[in-house]
C-alpha positions in Angstrom: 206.5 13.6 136.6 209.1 16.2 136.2 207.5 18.0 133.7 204.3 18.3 136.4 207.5 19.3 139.1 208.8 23.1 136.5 205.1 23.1 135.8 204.5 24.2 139.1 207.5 25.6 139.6 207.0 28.2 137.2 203.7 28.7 138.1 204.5 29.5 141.6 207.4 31.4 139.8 205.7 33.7 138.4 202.9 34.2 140.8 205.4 35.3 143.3 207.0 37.7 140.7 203.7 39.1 140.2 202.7 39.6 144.2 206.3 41.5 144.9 205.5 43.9 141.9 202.5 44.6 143.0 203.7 45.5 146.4 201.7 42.6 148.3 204.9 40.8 149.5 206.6 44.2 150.8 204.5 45.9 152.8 201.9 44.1 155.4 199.5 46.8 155.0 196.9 49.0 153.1 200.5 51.9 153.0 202.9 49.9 154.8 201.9 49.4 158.2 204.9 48.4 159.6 206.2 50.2 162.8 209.3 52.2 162.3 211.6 54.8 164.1 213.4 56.7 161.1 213.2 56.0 157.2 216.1 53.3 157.1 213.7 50.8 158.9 211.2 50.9 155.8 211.1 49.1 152.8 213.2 50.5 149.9 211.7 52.4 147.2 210.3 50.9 143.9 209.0 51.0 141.0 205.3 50.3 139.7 203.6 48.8 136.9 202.9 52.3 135.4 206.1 53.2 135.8 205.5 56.0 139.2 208.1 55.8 141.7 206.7 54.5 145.1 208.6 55.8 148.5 207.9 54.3 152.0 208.8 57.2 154.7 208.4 56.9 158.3 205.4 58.8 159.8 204.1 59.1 163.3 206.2 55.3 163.3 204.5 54.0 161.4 205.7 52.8 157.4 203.7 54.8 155.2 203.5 54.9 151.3 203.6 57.5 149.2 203.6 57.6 145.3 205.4 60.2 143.2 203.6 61.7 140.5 205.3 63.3 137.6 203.5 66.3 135.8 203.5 66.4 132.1 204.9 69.3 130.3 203.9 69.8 126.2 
């Protein structure tokens, strides 16, 4: 029984670490979507899988996303 109980545990463990990275858990919609006045009141920035910085700013109040892209120099 309590190996069923950290079975599930870990599943829902790492299911939950896999929906924040993705960004599902933080914003609510397709870039954000949620209503803001100034930058403060959106959610912090992050990192991504492939390693590009994502940045939430406030436009037109609403939460938008915006992803930083770094130009490669040989």
């Amino acid at each position: 029984m309590t190996k069923v109980v950290k079975f599930i545990y870990a599943i829902i463990l790492f299911f939950s670490l896999f929906l924040l990275s993705s960004g599902h858990i933080l914003s609510s919609g397709h870039n954000g979507g949620q209503p803001c006045q100034t930058d403060e009141n959106c959610p912090f920035s992050m990192m991504s899988a492939n390693n590009q910085r994502i940045i939430f700013k406030c436009v037109n109040t609403i939460c938008t996303k915006f992803v930083e892209v770094h130009e490669r120099t040989c």
